[in-house]
N, C-alpha and C positions, 0 to 999 in steps of 0.2 A: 875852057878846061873840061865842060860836061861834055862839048862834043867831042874831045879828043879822046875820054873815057868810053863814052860809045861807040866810038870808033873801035877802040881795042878789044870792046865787048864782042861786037857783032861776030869776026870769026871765032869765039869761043862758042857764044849762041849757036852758030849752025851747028857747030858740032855736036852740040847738046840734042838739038833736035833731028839732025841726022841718026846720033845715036838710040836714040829713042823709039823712033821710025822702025831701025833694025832691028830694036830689041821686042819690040810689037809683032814684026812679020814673023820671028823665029818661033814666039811665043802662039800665033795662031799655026804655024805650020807643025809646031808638035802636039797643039791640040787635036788635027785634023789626024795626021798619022794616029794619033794614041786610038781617037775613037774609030780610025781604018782599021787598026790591029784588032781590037777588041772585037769589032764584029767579024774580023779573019776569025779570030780565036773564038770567037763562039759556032763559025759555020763549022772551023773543022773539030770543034768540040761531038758539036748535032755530028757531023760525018761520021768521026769515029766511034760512037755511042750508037749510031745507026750500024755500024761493021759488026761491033762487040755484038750485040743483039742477033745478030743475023748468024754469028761464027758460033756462041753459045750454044752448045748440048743442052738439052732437057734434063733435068735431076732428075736421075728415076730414085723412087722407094723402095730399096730389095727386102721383100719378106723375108723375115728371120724362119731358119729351117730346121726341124729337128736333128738334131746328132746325135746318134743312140753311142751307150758309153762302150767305150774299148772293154771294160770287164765288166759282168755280171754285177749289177746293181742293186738292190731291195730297199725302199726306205720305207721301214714301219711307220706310221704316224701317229701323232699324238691327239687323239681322239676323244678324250675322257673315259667314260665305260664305254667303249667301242673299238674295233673293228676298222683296220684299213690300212691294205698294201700295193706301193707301185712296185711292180718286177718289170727292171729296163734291161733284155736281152740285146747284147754285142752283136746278132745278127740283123736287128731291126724291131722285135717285134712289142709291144708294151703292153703291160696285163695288170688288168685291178682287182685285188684280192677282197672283198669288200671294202665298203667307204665310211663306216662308220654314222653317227646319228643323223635323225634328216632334221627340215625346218618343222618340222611339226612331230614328236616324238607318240609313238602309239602307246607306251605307256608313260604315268602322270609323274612319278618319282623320278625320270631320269633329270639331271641338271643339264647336260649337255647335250646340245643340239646343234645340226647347220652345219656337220662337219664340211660334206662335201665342199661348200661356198670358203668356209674361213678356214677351214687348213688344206684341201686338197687343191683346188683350183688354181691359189697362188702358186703352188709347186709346177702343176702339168702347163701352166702357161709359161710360167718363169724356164721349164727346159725346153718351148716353143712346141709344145706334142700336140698335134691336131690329129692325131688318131688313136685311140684305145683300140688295139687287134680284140682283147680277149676279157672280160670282164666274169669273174666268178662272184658267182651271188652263193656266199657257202650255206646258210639258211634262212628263214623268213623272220627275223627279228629285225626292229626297225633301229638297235644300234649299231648293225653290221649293213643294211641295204638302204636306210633312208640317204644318207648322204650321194646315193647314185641318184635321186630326181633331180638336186640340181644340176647335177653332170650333165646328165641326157635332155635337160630340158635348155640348158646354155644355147642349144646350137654349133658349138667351138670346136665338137669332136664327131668325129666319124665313128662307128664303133661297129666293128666286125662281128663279134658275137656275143650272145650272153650265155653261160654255163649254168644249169640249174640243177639242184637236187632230185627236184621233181615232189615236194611235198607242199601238197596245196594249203594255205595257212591265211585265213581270209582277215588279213588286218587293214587301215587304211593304208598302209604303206606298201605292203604288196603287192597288194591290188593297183597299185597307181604305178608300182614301177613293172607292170604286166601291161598296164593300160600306155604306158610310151616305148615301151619294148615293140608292143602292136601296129600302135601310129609312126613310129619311126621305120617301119619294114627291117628293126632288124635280128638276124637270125638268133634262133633262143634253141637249144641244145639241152638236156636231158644226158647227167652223166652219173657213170657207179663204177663200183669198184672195177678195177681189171682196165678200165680205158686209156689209150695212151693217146696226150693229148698234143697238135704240133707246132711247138710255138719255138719256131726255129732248127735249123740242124745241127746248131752247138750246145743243145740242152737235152736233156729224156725225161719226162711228166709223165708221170703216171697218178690216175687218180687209185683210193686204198680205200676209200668208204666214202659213203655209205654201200653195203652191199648191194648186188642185184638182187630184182625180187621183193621182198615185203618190208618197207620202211618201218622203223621205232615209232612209236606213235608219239615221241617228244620231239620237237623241231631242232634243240640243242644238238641231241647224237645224232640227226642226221645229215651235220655238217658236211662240203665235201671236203675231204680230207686227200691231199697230195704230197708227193715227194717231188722235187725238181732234183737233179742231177748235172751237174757242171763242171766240169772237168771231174776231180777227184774230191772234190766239195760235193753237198748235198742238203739242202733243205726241206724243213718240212712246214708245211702251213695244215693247221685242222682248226681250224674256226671256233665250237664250243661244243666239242665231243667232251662224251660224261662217260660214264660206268660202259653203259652196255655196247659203246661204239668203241672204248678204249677194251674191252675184254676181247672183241672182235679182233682188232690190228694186232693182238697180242697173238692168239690162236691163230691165225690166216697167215699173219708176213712174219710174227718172233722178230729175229734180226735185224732183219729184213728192214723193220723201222729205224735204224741207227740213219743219225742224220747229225752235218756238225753244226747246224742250226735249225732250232726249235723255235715256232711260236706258239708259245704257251698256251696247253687248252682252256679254253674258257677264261681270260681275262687272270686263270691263277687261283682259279676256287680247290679249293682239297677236292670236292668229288671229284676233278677231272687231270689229279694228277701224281696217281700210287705209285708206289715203290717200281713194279713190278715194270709199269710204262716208263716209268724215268731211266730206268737203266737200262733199256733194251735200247732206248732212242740216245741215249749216253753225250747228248748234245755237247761240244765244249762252247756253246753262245744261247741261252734261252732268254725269249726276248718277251715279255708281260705288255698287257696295253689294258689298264684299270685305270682308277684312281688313287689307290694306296689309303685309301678312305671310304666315305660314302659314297653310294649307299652301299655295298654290298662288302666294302674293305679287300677288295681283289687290287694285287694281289697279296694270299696269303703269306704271314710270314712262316707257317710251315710250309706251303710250297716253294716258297723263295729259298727255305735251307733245306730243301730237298733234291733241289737242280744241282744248288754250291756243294752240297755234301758229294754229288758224282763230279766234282771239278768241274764243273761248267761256271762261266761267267754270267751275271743272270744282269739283263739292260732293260730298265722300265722305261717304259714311253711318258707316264708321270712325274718322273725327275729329270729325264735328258732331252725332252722335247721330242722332236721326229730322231729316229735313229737309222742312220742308212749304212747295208754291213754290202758290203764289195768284195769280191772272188774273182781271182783271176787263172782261177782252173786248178790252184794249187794254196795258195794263200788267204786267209779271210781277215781284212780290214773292219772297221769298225770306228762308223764318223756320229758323234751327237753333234744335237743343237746347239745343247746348252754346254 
């Protein structure tokens, strides 16, 4: 009986090991493809990763380029007691009206300082400008011309020229922005009234004061003092003319000074702004750059309702941050900060 149950085993037994046999060979021959594929897939991996490389462009860096604005630009800044204007001419050309206090103030009471570095620099890089065509240094106080040392000592800007009064005023700050006007080779100019200056052929500049001939013996009145002309717009910029330069523009030009924008002489002090100047220049935008406080409380609240009283709009650089007024040959916009 056990060998007749062996008997019936045997051909099931082959089969079991037959099938086994088969299932062994199947099992090495997709081991063998799988790891044939994989190194397929890795050579034509390496191939095509060697193409891509080969077919790949260089990424180039495109330097960001200036684009001077469609309309006549001005942004006053916000400076403290100081001084500082960019004018962005539609033709191309960029011009700094002074820059307001530097890193080291020439005198002890001012609070604010450094303008050039913490308010101007972020602007002229932020609209990509590597050139200043025209730089007006309107007189030798260090909270109108200190913040051009870090300008011109940056590197970042090219600078075409500088405009000077011509009054020698031997402060530390002066002196030093004489001394890199010198080492920079670049050109420094000597300007008075009557000069027409060319900053573009969509504009007319003419400088109004200080007169030719014998200087005020105060650095204040012998701001230069300009009108820009723009279409049927007109601005005026006079730095911190006082009595004897505003009695001059009064007698010389009369009318003549009407402008629909005004930046307010001298920060907004009463000496630098009578009756007699305010309504000749009949501003409808006069624009102050003080503190509204110390030290000096510029500007004044009788100047301030002396502008309003001729309908003018009157914008402090103290409450609105930078203020930038825009002209489009006919229309005057008007953008704050804050």
């Amino acid at each position: 009986m056990v060998a007749a149950y062996r008997a019936e085993r045997e051909p099931e037994k082959a089969k079991e090991v037959k099938k086994g046999f088969f299932s062994l060979v199947i099992i090495l021959l997709l081991l063998t493809l799988s790891t044939w594929g994989l190194a397929l897939n890795t050579k034509w991996r390496q191939a095509l990763y060697s193409s891509f490389k080969k077919a790949s462009p260089p990424i180039e860096i495109k330097e960001e380029v200036y684009q001077p604005p469609k309309e006549l630009t001005i942004t006053y800044f916000d400076v403290g007691q100081g001084l500082a204007h960019l004018i962005q001419i539609p033709s191309g050309k960029v011009i700094m009206y002074d820059a307001g206090e530097g890193p080291v103030p020439d005198y002890k009471y001012t609070r604010y300082y450094n303008a050039g570095e913490k308010a101007i620099l972020p602007v002229l890089e932020g609209e990509h400008i590597k050139k200043i065509d025209v730089i007006v240094a309107s007189h030798p106080h260090s909270d109108h011309l200190g913040g051009l040392i870090p300008i011109l000592s940056s590197n970042k800007f090219e600078v075409g020229e500088v405009l000077d009064p011509g009054m020698v005023l031997s402060t530390p700050t002066y002196n030093a922005l004489l001394e890199l006007i010198e080492k920079k080779g670049i050109a420094y100019h000597i300007v008075r009234d009557g000069d027409i200056l060319d900053w573009g052929p969509d504009v007319f500049v003419q400088v109004l004061s200080p007169p030719k001939g014998q200087l005020w013996e105060q650095a204040n009145e012998n701001s230069i003092t300009i009108k820009l002309v723009y279409g049927q717009t007109s601005f005026l910029f006079t730095g911190d003319i006082e009595k004897s330069a505003i009695s001059y523009l009064i007698n010389e030009y009369g009318p003549r000074i009407k402008a629909d924008v005004v930046q307010v002489p001298h920060h907004g002090s009463n000496t630098s702004n009578d009756w007699g100047f305010i309504r000749l220049v009949g501003a409808s935008h006069a624009v102050t750059s003080g503190t509204g406080g110390e030290p000096f409380g510029h500007p004044t609240p009788k100047t301030v309702k002396r502008w309003e009283e001729i309908g003018a709009q009157v914008h402090h650089t103290h409450e609105s941050g930078n203020i930038t007024i825009i002209s489009d040959g006919k229309n005057i916009r008007v953008r704050t900060m804050r």
